[in-house]
N, C-alpha and C positions, 0 to 999 in steps of 0.2 A: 510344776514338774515338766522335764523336757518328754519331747515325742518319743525321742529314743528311750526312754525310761519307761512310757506309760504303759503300752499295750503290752509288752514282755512282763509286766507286774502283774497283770489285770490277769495273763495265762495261766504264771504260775502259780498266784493266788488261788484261782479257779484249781489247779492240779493239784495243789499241796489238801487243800481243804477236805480233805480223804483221811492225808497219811498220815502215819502216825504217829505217837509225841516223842521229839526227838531227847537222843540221851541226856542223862543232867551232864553239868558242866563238869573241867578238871580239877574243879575245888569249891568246892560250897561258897558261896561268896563271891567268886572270882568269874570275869568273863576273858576270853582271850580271842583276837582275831586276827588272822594275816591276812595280806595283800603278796599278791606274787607278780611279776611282769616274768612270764616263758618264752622261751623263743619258739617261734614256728616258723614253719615249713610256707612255701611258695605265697610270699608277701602277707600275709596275715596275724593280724597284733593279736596276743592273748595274756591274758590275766587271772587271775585266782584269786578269789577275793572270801573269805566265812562270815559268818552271822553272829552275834551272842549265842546260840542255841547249833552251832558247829554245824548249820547249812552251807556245804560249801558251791560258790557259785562260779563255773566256769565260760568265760565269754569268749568267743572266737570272731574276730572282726575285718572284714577287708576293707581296701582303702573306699569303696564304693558304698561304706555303712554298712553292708550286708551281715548277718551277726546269725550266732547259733548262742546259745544259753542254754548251760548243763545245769541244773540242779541237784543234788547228794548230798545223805547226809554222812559227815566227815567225822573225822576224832582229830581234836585240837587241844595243843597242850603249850606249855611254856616250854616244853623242849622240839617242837617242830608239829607236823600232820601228815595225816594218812587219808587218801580219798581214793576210792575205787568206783571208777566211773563202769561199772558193767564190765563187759567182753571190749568196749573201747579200750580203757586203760586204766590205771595206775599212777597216783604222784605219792609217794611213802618220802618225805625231804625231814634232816632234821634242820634245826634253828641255831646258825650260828652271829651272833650278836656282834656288830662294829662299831655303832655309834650309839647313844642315846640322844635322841631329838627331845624327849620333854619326861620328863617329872615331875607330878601333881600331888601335892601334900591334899589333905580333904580340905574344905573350905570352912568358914567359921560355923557353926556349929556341927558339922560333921564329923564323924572317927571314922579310920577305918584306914588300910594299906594305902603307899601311894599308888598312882596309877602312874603307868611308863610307857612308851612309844621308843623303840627301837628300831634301828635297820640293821641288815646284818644280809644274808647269805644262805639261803634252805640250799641245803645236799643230799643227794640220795637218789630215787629213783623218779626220774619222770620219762613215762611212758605213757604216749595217746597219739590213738590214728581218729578220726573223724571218718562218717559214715563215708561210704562210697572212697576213702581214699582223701579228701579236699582238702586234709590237713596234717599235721605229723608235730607233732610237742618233743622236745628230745630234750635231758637232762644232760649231765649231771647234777648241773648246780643252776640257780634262780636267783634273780637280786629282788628286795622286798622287805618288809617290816613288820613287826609284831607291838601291838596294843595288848595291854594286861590291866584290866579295866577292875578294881577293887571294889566291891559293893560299899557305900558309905551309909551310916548310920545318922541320919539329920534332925535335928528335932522337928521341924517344920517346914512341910510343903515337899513338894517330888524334888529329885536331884534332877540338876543342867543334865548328866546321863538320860534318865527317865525320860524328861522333855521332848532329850533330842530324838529319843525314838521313835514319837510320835508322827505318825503321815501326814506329810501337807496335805491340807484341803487345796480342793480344785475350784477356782473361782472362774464361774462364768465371764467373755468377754462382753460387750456390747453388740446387739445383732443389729450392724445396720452396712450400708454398703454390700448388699447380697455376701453378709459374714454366712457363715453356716460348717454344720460335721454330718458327713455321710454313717453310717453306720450297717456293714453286712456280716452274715454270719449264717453257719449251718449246724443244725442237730448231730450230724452224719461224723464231725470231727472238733475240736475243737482250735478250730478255725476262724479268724476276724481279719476281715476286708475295711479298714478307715478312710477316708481323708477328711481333710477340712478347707478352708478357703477363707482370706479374713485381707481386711484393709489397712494399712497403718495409715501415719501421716504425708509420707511419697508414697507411697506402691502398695500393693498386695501381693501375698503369694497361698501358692496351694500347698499339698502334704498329701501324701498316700505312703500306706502302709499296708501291709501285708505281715501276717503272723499265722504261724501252724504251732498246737503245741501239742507235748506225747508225753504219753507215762511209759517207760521201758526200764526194765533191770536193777528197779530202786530208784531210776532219775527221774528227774522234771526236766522235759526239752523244749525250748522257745525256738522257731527258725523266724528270724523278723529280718524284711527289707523294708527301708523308709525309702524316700525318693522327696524332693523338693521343688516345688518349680513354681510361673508365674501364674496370677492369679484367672487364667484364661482356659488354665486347663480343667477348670474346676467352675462352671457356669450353675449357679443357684438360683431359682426364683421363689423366695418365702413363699410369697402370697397365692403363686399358682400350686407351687409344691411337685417343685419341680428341679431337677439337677444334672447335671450331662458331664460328667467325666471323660479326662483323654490325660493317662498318663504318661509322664514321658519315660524312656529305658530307665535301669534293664526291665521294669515292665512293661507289657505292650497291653494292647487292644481298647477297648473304650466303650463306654456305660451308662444306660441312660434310665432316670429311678421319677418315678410320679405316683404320690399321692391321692388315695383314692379314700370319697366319703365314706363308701364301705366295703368291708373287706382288704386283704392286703395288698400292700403298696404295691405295684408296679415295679420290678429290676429286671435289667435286659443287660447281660451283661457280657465281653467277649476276654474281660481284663484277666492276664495272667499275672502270678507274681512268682519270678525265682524266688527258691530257699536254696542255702548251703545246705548239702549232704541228703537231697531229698527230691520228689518231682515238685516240679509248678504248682503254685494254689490257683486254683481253676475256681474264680468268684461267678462264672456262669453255670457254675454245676445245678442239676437237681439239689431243691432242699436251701440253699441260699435266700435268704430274708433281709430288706433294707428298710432303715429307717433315715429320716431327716430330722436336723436338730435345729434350731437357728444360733444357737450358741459354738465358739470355735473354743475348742479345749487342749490346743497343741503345741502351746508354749511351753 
């Protein structure tokens, strides 16, 4: 699982894990999900993408990785979706259909509808500002695709479908070469401060991340900044239990964590991290807790 995947899973895993069970689908049997590409406002990519179970999930992304992740849950049908993102906004688009990419009869002992993958054209209303202003979605129209995913009837063993929903496992790497993952966090918010640090065959490099996440007005909010760099900014020692960060922009300041026989570890930290449409995550605040892993889990 990449970096940019993990920690925004892991928030809104933790968020969702409350709410409540989301509506059955638009046909007994049947799943359906779109992908949208929107346009936005002052250089920032965004997308719309739904679940089998019509969570829909909106990512807003600048060229610098920096990302917000809306969570909602949506109404999705074979004729278009309806998502009310709060006091934010509104995407109400219907589904107009141009191509067909694929068509899937069941496979041999299977029954059941085909399943279809189309692109086509959602119209209608798309309407979204981002907190503080940082971003502006405007419609009319959307290019993007719709899946209509038919429950198959098998006589044996789970469907390729079934399979594929299952989550990879995370496989430890090997800890040597002062490999290692930082790990902080606070009670006060749900809040997680990462990095990691790990050796290939030529070079090393480091990883920090930064994630703030929020329940507001029915949504699930991820705000994650990753950053990348060499494997220096990121100094480990297993054996002492010991690790000194220096991240580079757009976050600043730098961090220094030691393991202690007893009682909790040791974090002294000055590292800020921007979020889109929010203040800084302040990983030296009161209440901030770090651990050391010797494992790098950031591929």
């Amino acid at each position: 699982m990449r970096l940019s995947l993990l920690v925004p899973l892991i928030v809104i895993a933790s968020l969702a894990s409350a709410a409540p069970s989301p509506a059955a689908g638009p046909e007994e049997g049947t799943v359906v999900t779109v992908q949208l590409e929107l346009r936005a406002s002052n250089g920032f990519a965004a997308r719309l993408e739904t679940s089998e179970k019509q969570v829909a999930t909106l990512t807003i992304e600048a060229e610098d990785r920096q990302q917000v992740i809306y969570e909602v849950q949506g109404q999705v049908t074979e004729t278009g979706l309806k998502v009310q993102f709060g006091r934010l906004g509104l995407i109400d688009v219907a589904f107009n259909p141009t191509t067909t990419l694929d068509s899937t009869e069941p496979s041999e002992g299977c029954t059941g509808a085909p399943r279809t993958l189309r692109e086509g054209v959602f119209t209608g209303t798309v309407d979204f500002t981002g907190e503080r202003g940082y971003v502006r979605l405007e419609g009319p129209d959307a290019a993007g695709s719709m899946s209509v995913i038919s429950q198959w009837h098998c006589i044996t063993g789970p469907s390729l479908f079934q399979r594929a929903l299952r989550p990879p496992a995370l496989r430890p790497k090997d800890a040597k070469n002062a490999t290692g993952s930082l790990h902080a966090q606070t009670r006060s918010c749900l809040c997680i401060f990462a990095a990691g640090v790990h050796y290939g065959k030529k070079r090393g490099r480091s990883v920090f991340y930064g994630v703030k996440g929020e329940r507001r007005e029915g949504m699930e909010i991820a705000r994650v900044t990753p950053v990348t760099a060499g494997p220096s900014r990121f100094v480990v020692d297993q054996e002492a239990g010991t690790a000194k960060l220096r991240p580079p922009a757009p976050l600043s300041g730098h961090a220094t964590f030691r393991r202690r026989a007893h009682g909790p570890s040791l974090w002294r930290s000055t590292i800020k991290v921007p979020l889109l449409g929010s203040d800084p995550l302040d990983t030296g605040r009161p209440g901030f807790r770090a651990a050391l892993y010797p494992e790098y889990h950031f591929d």
